[in-house]
N, C-alpha and C positions, 0 to 999 in steps of 0.2 A: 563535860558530859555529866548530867545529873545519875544520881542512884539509879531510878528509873531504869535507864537508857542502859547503866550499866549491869543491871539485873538483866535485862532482857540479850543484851549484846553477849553476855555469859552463858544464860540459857541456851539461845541457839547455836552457839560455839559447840555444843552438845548436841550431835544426831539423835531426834529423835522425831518417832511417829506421832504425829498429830494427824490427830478428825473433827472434824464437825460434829457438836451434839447438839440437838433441840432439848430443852428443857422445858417442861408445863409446870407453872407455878400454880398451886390452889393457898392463896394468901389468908391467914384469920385473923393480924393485925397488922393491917397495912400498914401504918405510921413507923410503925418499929421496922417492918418488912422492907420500904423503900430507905429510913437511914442508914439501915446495917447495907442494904444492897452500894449504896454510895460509897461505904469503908471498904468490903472485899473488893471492889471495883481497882481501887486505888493502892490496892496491894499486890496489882500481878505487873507481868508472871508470879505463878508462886506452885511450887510441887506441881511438877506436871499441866499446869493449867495456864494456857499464854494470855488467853484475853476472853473477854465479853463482845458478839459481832455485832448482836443488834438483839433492841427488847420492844417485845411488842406488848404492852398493856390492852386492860379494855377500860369500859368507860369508869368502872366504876373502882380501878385499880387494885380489884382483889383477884383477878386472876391473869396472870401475864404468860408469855411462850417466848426462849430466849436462844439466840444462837450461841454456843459458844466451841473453844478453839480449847482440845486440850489431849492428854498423851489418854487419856481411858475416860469411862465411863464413871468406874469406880473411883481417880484420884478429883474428880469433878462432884461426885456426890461429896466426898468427904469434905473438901475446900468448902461448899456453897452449907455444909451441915453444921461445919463450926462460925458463920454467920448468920444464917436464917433457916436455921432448922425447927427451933421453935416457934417460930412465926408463920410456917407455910409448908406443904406439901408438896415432893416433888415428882415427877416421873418424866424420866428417861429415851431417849434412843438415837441411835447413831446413824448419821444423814449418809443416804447412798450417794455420793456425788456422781456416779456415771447416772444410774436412774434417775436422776432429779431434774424436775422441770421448772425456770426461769431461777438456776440460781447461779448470781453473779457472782463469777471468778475472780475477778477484779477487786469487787469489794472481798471477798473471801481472803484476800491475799496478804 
């Protein structure tokens, strides 16, 4: 079993509340913005924050909206601030999944 597997197998070993956050990126150096996004990628779990779901860029890859999986709001800003905070602007908020329309549980899981 790699680190990885065993970071994560650990984590969850530990009850805890996880949600759903959308993230809105407003990116000023992308280049920087997309390599640093590929390092924290590669470093979870980590403090409260399990994974990345999914990232939605636009064309011009300076502004993205991202799902992710993590115990708050606040240890998510913090994680995502010691990688690209200089690089991009972020706002927040936390996914209703009973209100929510077309979102897959499956892939959520």
């Amino acid at each position: 079993m790699g680190i990885g597997k065993l970071r994560e197998a650990f984590y969850f070993s530990i009850k805890r509340h996880l949600m759903f956050i959308v993230v809105n990126h407003t990116i000023f150096k992308t280049e920087n913005f997309w390599s640093s996004s590929q390092e924290l990628v590669s470093k979870l779990p980590h403090n409260g924050v399990r994974r990345l779901v999914n990232t939605f860029p636009n064309e011009t890859m300076d502004r993205c909206i991202c799902i992710w999986e993590a115990e708050s709001i606040e240890c998510l800003n913090e994680y995502l601030t010691n990688f690209i905070g200089e690089w991009s602007r972020q706002s927040y908020f936390q996914i209703n999944e009973e209100a929510s329309v077309g979102l897959n549980k499956e892939l959520l899981s």
